[in-house]
C-alpha positions in Angstrom: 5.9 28.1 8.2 3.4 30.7 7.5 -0.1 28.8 7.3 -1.0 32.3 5.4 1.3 31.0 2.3 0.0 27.8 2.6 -3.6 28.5 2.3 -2.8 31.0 -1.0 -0.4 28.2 -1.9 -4.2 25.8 -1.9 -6.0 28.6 -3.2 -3.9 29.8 -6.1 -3.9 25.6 -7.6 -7.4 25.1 -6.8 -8.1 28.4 -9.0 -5.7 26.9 -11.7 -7.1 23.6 -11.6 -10.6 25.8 -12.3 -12.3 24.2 -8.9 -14.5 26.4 -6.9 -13.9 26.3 -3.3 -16.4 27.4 -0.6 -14.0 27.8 2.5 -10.7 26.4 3.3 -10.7 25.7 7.5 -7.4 26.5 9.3 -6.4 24.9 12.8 -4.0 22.5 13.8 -3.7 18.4 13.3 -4.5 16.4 16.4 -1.9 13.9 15.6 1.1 15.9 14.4 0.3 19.2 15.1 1.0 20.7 11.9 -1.5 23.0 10.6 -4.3 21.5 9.0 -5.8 22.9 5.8 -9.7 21.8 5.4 -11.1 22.7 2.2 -15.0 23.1 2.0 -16.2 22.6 -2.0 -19.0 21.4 -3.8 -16.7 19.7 -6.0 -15.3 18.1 -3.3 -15.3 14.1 -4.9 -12.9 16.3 -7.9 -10.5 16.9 -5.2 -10.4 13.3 -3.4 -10.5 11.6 -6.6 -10.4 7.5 -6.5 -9.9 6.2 -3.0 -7.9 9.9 -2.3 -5.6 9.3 -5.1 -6.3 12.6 -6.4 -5.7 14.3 -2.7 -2.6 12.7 -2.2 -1.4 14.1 -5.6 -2.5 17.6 -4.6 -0.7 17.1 -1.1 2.7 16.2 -2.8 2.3 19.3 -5.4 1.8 21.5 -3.3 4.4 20.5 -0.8 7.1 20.7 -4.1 5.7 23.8 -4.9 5.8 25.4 -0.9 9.9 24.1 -1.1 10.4 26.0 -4.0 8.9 28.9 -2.8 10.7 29.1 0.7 13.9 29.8 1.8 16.2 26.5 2.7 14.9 23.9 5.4 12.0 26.3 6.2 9.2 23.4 7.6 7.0 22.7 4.8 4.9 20.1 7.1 0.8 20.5 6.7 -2.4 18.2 6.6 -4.8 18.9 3.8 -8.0 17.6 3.4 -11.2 18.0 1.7 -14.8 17.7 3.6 -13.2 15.3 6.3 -12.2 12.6 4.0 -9.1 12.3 5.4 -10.0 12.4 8.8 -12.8 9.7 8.3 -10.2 7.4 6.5 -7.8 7.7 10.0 -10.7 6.7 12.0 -11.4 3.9 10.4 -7.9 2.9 9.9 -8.0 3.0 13.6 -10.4 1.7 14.4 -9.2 -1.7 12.2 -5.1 -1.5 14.2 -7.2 -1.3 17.1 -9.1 -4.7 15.6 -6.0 -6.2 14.5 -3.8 -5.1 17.3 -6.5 -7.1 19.9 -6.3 -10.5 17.1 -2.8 -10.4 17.5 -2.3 -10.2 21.1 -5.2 -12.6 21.6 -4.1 -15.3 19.4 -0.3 -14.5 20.1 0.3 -14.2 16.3 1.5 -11.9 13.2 -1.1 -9.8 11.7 -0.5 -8.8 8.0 -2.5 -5.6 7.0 -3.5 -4.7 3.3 -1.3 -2.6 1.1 -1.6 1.2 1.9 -0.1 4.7 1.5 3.2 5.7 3.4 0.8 8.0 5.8 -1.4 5.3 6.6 1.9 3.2 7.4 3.2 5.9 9.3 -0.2 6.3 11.6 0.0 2.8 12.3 3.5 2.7 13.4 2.8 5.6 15.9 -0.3 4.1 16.9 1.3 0.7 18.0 5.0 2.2 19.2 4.9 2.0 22.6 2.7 -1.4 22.8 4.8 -3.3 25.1 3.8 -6.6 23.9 3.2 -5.7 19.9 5.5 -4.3 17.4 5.1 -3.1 13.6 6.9 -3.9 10.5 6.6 -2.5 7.1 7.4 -4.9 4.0 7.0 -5.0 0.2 7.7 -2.8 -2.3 5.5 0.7 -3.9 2.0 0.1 -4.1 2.3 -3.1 -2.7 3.8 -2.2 0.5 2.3 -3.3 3.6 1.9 -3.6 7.7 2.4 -6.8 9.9 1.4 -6.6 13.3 3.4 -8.4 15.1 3.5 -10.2 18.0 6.6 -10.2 20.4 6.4 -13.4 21.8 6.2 -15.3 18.4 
């Protein structure tokens, strides 16, 4: 996809929602290598919202409202965020499976994770996929749903 439709896509609900934006970055996501959509605003805490509750609602708008715009099966695949905050929550949440992923294999047990978002879920399970001694299950239901780290020989 276009990231050109995408960024007036950003810009055209941010100047609905009434939120001024500074700059909105373009370049491509490390991990997946969709485009990645940075937006730069002084309102910036607006946009993330409680614990990025209000960025993962603006993600999944503007994904339904890219599909309805586009042609059928065009990609619709893109990483927004706003002043780093997603990126900074990846670290971290790498930084603990890497944690986690050493407890396990150390103590040759199951490691359960808290509840988190199917993204986060989905960045652990490629972070631990071709760990030849630990493997990752996901278990629970909605908000509730969760990570074990397990541990093969268990």
């Amino acid at each position: 996809m276009e990231t050109a439709a995408i960024k007036q896509a950003i810009e055209e609900l941010l100047r609905a929602l009434g939120v001024a934006v500074d700059t909105i970055e373009v370049s491509t996501h490390e991990l997946s290598g969709s485009p990645k959509f940075v937006i730069r605003s002084q309102e910036s805490r607006l946009l993330i919202g409680p614990r990025g509750e209000t960025l993962s609602a603006l993600n999944h708008l503007l994904r339904k409202v890219l599909a309805k715009r586009l042609p059928n099966g065009e990609d619709t695949r893109f990483f927004l965020d706003v002043d780093g905050y997603q990126e900074k929550i990846i670290d971290e949440l790498q930084s603990k499976v890497r944690m986690l992923s050493e407890r396990a294999r150390s103590l040759k047990t199951n490691v359960e994770l808290e509840p988190m978002s199917a993204y986060e879920r989905m960045l652990v399970h490629a972070s631990l996929q071709n760990d030849p001694e630990l493997t990752t299950e996901s278990f629970g239901q909605g908000s509730g749903r969760r990570i074990v780290i397990k541990y093969k020989g268990v």
